[in-house]
N, C-alpha and C positions, 0 to 999 in steps of 0.2 A: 225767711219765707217757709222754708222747710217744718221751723220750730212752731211756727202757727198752724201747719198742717198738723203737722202729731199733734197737737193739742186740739184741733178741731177734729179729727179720727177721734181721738179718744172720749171727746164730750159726746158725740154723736154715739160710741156705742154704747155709755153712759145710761144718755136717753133710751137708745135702744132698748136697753134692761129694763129701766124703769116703764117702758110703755108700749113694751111686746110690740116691737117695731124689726123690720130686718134692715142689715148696714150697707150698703155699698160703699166700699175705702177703695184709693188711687193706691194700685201697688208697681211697684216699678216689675217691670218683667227682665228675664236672665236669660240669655243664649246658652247653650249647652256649653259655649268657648267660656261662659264665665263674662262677657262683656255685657253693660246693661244698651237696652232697646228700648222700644216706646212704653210709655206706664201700660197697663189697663185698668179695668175695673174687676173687682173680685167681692163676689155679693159671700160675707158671712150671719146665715141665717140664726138667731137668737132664738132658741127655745128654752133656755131658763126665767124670761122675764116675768113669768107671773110664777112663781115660785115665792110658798110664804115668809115672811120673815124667821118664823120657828125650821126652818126647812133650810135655812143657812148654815150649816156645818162645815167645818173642815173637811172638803170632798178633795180627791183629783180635779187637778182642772184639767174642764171636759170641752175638749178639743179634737174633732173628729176632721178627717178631710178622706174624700173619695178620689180613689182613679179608676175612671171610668173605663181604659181604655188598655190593647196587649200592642205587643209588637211593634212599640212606636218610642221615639226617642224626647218628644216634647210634652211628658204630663212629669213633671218631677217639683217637688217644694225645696228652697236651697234656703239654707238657716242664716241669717242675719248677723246673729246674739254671737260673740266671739266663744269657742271654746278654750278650755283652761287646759293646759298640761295637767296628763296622769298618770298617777302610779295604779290607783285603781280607779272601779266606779261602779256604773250597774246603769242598764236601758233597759225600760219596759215602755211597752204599749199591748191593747189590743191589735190585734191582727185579724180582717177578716177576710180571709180568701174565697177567691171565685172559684167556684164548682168547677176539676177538671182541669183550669191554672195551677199547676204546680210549681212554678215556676216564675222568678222576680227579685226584686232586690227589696229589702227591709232598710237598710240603711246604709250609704258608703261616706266615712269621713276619710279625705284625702290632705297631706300636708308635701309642700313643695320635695319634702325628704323622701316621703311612702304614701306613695300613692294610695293603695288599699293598708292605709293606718288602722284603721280598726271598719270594718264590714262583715253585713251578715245578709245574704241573697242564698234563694233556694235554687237548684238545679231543678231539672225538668223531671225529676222522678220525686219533687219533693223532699229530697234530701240536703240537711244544712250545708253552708261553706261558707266559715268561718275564718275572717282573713285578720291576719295585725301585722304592722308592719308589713307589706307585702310577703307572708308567708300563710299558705293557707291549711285549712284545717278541716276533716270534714267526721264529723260523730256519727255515729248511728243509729240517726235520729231523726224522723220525718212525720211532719203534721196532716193531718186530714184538711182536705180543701172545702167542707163542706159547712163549716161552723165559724163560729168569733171564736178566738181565746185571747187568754194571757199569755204574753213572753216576756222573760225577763232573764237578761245575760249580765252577771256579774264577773267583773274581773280581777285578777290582779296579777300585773305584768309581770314583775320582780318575780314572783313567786312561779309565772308559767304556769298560770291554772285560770279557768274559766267557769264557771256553774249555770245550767241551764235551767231557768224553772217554767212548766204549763202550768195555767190557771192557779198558779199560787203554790203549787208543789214542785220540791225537786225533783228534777227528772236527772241529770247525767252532770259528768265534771269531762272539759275536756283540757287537756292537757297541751301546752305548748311550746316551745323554746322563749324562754323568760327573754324581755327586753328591760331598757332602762325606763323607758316612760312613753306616753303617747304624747306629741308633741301638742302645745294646743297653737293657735291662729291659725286652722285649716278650715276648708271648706268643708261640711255636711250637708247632704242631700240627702233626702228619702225618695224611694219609686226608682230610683235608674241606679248603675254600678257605674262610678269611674274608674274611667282607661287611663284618665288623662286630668292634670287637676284640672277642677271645675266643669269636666266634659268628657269626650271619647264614650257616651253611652255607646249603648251596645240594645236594638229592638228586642234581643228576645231574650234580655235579664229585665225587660221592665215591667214594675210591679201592677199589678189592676187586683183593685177589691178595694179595703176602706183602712184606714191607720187610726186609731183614736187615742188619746191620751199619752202622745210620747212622751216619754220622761228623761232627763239622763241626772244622775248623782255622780259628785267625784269622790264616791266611798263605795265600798259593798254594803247596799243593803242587810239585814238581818234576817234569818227566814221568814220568824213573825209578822217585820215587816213587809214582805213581799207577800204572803197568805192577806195582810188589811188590803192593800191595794186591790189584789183580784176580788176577794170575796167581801169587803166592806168600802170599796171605793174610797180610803183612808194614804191618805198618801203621805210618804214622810218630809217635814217641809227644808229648805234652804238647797232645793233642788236647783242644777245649774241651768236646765233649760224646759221648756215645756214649748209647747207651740201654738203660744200667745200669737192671734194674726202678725201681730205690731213689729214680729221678729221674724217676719218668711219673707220672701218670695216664693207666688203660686205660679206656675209656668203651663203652661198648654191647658187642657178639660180638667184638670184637679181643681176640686171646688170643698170650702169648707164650712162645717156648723158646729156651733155652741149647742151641746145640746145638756141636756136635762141631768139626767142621770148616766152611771158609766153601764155600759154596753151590758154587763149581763145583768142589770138591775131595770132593764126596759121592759 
């Protein structure tokens, strides 16, 4: 039964495409404890379907989801797609923060070992904190809340180094106590920080404003290729995860859309 759904999700957003239609899909929803609860529905709206056929390039897939909401424990997306053990790799998305929010979690992946395996959530003054393995890290480094940008954090554990890049440029290298690897079969979630695996948020590390095009790779990117991403929407392919619907759970007001082109090309 299950296998007839995903394939009836998938034809549907098929059509979608083909006939600038929007999708309603049955996604299962996640307690903060990590236990699953009743499905819902979760409308992802299609805005590339009338796009030309010459207009078909090698883009990012363009994957956007909002959180609407601060101070609250239930808008979070909890990633499906199993993660791989790593030595390195590299996460980017846009990022667009609300005016005056400084403050939220960008990403927490937890494994039964370390909790905060590898996360990255802003403090209240805008400043990063960067955690692996449960040890945290913090640069000196803080985004304006007023705009989209590019982020893009490449690592490499063994080595105890991390590179930070804005909109396609490096910006700083931080520096860390080298581990063996990030373990993979953990939970990932965006918009809230785990205390606890798959749970323990916390209201006021949670993220509000919109994520679009997450990516993660288990290499370091290149600079060249981190400048195609922000400035030509060019993304390098046999990426480990993207945030294809088919591979989430959306949880509380987090709502998602396909859209057209990548964020600073709108």
């Amino acid at each position: 039964m299950k296998n007839f759904q995903d394939v009836a999700v998938a034809f549907l957003f098929m059509i979608s495409v083909a006939f600038c239609l929007d999708v309603t899909t049955p996604q299962t929803e996640v307690t903060t404890e990590g236990s699953v609860s009743d499905t819902r529905e979760v409308v992802i709206h299609n805005h590339i379907a009338c796009a030309r056929d010459d207009e078909n390039i090698k883009e990012c897939p363009q994957y956007s989801y909002d959180f609407p909401r601060r101070y609250q424990t239930q808008d979070y997306i909890r990633v499906t797609k199993p993660i791989p053990t790593m030595i390195f790799g590299t996460v980017c998305s846009w990022v667009d923060l609300v005016p005056g929010n400084m403050a939220g979690t960008w990403f927490s992946y937890a494994t039964t070992e370390h909790i905060n395996s590898l996360a990255v959530f802003w403090q209240g003054d805008g400043k990063i904190d960067f955690q692996i393995n449960d040890h945290g890290y913090y640069p000196p480094f803080r985004v304006a809340g007023n705009r989209t940008i590019h982020l893009c954090l490449s690592f490499w554990v063994a080595d105890g180094r991390a590179r930070v890049y804005v909109d396609g440029e490096f910006f700083l290298q931080i520096p860390f106590d080298p581990v063996d690897s990030i373990k993979g079969g953990g939970i990932l979630i965006l918009g809230q920080e785990q205390d606890s695996y798959g749970g323990g948020f916390n209201a006021s590390q949670a993220y509000s404003g919109s994520i679009s095009n997450f990516m993660l790779w288990d290499r370091p990117l290149t600079d060249p290729e981190i400048l195609d991403i922000a400035r030509e929407c060019k993304c390098p392919q046999n990426h480990v995860l993207d945030l294809n619907h088919k591979h989430l759970y959306l949880n509380g007001a987090v709502s998602g859309n396909v859209l057209r082109k990548c964020p600073n090309m709108e």
